[in-house]
CHARMM internal coordinates of N, CA and C (Angstrom, degrees):
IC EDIT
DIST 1 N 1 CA 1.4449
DIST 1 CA 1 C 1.5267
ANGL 1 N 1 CA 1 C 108.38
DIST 1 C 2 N 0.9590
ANGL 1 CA 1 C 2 N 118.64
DIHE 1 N 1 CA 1 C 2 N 128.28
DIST 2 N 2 CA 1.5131
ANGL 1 C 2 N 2 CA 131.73
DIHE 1 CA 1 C 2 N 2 CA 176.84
DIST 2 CA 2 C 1.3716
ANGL 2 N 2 CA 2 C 122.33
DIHE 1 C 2 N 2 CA 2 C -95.82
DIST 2 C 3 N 1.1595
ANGL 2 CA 2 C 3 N 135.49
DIHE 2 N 2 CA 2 C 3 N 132.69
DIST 3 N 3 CA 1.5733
ANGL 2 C 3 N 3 CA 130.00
DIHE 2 CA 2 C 3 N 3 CA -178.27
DIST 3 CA 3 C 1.7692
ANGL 3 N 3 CA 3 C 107.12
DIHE 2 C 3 N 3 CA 3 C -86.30
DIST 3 C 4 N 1.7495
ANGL 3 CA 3 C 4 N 73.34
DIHE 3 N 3 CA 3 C 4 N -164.11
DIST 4 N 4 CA 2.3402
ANGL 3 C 4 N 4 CA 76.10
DIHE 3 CA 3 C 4 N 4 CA -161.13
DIST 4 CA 4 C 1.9288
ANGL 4 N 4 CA 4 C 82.23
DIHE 3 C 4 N 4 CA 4 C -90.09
DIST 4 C 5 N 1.2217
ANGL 4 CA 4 C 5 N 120.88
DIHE 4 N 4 CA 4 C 5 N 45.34
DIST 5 N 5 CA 1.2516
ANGL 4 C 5 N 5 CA 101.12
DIHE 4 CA 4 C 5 N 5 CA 151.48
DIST 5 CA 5 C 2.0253
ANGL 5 N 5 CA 5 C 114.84
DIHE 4 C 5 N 5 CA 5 C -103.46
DIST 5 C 6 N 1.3780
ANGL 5 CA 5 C 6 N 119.01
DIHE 5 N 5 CA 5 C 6 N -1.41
DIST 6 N 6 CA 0.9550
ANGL 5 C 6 N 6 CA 131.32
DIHE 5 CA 5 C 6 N 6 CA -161.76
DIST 6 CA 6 C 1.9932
ANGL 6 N 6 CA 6 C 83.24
DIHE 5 C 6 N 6 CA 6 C -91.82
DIST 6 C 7 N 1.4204
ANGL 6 CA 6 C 7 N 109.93
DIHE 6 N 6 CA 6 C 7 N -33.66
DIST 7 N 7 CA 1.4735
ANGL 6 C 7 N 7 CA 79.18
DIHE 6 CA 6 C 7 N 7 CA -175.35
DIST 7 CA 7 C 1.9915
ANGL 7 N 7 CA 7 C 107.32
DIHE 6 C 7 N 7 CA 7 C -103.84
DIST 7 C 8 N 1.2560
ANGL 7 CA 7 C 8 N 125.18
DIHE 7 N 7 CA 7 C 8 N -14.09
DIST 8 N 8 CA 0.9931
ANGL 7 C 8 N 8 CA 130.96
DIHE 7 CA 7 C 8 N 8 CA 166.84
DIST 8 CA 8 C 1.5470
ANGL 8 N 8 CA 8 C 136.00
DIHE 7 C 8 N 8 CA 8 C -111.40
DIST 8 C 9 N 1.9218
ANGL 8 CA 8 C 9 N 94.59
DIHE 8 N 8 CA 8 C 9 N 120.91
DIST 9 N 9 CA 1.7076
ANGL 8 C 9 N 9 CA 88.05
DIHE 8 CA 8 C 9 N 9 CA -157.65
DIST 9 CA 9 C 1.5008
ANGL 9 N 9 CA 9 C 109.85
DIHE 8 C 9 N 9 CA 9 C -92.51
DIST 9 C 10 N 1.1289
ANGL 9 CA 9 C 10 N 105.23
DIHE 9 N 9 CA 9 C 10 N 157.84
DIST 10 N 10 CA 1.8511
ANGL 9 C 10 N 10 CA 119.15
DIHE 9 CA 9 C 10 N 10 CA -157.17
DIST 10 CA 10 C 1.4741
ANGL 10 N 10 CA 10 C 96.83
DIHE 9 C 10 N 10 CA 10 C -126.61
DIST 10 C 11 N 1.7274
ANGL 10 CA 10 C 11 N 117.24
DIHE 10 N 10 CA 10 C 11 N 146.48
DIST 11 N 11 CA 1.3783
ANGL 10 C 11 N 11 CA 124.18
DIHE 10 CA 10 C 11 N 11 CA 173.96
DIST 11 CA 11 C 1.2493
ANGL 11 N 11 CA 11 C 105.61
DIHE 10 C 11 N 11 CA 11 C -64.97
DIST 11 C 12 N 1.6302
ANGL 11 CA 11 C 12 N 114.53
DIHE 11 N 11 CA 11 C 12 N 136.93
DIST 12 N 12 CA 1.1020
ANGL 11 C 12 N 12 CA 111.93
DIHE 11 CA 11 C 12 N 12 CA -171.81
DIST 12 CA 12 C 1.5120
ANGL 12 N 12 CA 12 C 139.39
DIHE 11 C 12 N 12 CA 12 C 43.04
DIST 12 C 13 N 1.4239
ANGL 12 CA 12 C 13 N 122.42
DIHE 12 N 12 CA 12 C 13 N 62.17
DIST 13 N 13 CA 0.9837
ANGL 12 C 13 N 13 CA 156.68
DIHE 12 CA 12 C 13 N 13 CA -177.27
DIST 13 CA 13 C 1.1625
ANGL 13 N 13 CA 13 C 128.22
DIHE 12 C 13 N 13 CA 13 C -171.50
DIST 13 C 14 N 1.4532
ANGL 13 CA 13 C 14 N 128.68
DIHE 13 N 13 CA 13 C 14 N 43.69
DIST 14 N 14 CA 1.2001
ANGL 13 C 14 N 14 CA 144.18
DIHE 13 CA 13 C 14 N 14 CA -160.26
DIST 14 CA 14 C 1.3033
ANGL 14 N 14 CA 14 C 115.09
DIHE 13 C 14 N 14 CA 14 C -98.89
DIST 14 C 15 N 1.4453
ANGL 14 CA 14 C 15 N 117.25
DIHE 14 N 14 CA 14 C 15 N -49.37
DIST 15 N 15 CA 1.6777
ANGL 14 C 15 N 15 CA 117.83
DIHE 14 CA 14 C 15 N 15 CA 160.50
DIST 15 CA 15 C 1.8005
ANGL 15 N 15 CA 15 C 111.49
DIHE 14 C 15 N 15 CA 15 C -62.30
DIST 15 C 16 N 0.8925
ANGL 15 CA 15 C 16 N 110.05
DIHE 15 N 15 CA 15 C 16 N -24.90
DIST 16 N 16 CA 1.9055
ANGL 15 C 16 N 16 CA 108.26
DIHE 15 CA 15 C 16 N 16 CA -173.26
DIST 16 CA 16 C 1.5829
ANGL 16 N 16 CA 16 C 100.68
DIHE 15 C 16 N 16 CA 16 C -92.89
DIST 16 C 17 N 1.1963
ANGL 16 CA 16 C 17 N 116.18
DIHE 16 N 16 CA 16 C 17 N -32.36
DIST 17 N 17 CA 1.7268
ANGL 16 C 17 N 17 CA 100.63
DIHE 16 CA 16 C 17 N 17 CA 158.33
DIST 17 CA 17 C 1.2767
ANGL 17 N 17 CA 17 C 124.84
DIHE 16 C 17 N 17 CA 17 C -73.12
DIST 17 C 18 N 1.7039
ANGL 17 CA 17 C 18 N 118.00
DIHE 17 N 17 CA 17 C 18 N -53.39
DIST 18 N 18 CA 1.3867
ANGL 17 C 18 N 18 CA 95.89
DIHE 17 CA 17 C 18 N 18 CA 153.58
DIST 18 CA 18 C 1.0091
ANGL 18 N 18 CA 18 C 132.04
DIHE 17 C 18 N 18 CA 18 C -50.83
DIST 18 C 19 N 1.2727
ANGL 18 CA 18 C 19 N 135.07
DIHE 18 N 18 CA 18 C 19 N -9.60
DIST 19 N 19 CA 1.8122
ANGL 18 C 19 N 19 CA 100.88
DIHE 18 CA 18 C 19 N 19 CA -178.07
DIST 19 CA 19 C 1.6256
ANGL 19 N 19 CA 19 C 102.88
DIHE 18 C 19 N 19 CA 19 C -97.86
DIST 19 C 20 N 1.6371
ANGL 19 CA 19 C 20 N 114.36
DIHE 19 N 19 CA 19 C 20 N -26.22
DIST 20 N 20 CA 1.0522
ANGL 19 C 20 N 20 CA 97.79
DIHE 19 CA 19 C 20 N 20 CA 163.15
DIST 20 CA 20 C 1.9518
ANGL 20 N 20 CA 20 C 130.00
DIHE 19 C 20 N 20 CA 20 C -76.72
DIST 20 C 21 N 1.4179
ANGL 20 CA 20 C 21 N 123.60
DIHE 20 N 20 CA 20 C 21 N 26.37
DIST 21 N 21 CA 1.2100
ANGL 20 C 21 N 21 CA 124.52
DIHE 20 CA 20 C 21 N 21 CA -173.61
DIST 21 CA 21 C 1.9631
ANGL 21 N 21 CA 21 C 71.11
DIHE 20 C 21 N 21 CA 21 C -107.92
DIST 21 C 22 N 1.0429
ANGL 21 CA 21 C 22 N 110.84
DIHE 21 N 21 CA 21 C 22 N -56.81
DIST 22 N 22 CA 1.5360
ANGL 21 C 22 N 22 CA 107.73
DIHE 21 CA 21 C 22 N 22 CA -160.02
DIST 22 CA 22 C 1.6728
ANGL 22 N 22 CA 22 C 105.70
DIHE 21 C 22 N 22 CA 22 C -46.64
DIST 22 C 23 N 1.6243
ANGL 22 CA 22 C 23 N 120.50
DIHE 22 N 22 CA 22 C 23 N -56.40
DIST 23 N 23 CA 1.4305
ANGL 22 C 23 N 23 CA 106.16
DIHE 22 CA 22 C 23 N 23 CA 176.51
DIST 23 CA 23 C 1.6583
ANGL 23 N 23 CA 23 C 124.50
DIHE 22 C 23 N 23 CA 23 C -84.57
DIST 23 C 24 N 1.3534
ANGL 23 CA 23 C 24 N 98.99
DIHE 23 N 23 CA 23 C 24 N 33.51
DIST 24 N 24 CA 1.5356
ANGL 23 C 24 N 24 CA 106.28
DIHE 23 CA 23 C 24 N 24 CA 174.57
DIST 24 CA 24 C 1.7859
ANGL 24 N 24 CA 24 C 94.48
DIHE 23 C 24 N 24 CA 24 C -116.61
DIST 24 C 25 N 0.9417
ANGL 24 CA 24 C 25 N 131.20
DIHE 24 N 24 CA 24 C 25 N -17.39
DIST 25 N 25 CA 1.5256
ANGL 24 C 25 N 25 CA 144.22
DIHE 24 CA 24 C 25 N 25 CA -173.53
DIST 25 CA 25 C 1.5656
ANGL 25 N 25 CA 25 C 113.75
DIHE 24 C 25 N 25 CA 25 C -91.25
DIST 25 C 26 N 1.6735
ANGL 25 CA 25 C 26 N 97.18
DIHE 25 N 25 CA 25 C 26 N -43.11
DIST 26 N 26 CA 1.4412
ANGL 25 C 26 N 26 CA 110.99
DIHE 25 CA 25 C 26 N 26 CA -176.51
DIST 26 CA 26 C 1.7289
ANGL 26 N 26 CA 26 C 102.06
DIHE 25 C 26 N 26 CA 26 C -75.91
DIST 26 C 27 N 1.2383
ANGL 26 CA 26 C 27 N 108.63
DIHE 26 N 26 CA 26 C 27 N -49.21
DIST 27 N 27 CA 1.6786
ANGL 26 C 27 N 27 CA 117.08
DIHE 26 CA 26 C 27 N 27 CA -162.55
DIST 27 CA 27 C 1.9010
ANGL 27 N 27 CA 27 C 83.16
DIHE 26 C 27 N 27 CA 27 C -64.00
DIST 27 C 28 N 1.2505
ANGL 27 CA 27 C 28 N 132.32
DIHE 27 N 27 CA 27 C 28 N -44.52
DIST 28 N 28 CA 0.9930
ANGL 27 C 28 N 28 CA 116.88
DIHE 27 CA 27 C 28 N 28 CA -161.67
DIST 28 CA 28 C 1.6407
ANGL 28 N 28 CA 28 C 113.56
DIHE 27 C 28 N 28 CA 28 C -58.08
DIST 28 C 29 N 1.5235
ANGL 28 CA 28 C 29 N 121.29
DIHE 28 N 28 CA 28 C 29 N -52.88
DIST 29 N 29 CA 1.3248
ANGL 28 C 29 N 29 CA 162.11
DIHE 28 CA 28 C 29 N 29 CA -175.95
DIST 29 CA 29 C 1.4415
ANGL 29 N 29 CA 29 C 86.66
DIHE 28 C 29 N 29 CA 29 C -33.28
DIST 29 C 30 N 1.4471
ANGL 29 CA 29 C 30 N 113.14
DIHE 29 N 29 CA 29 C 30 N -65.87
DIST 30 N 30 CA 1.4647
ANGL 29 C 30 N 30 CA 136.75
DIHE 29 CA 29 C 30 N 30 CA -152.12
DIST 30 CA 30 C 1.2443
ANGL 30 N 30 CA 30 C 83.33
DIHE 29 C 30 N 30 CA 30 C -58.65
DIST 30 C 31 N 1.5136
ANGL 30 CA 30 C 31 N 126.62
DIHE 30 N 30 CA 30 C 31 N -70.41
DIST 31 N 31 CA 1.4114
ANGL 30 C 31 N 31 CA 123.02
DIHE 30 CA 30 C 31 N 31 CA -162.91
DIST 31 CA 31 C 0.8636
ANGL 31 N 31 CA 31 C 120.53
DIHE 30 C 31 N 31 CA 31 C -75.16
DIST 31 C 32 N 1.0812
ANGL 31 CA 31 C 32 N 118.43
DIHE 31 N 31 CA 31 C 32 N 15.23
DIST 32 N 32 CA 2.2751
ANGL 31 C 32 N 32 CA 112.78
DIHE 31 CA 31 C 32 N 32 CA 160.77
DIST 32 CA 32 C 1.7049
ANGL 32 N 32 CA 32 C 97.02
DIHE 31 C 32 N 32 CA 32 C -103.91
DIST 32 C 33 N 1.0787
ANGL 32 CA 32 C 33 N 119.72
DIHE 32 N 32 CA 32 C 33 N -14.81
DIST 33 N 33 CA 1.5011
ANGL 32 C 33 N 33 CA 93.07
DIHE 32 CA 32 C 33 N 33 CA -173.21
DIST 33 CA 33 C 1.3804
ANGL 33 N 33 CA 33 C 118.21
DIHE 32 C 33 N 33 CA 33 C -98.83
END
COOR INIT
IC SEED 1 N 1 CA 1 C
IC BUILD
C-alpha cells in the first residue's frame, strides 16, 4: 500500500515519492497479471 505521497510531490522528497509511486505502480502491474 502506498501513501498520498505517491500522488503528491513535496520539496524535497523526491526519491520517497518515487519509490512510493514505483510500489503503487508495481503492486498495481502485479495485480492484473
Amino acid at each position: 500500500m502506498a501513501s498520498t505521497a505517491a500522488f503528491q510531490p513535496t520539496a524535497y522528497f523526491a526519491v520517497y515519492g518515487a519509490s512510493k509511486t514505483f510500489v503503487l505502480n508495481f503492486s498495481l502491474a502485479l495485480r492484473h497479471e
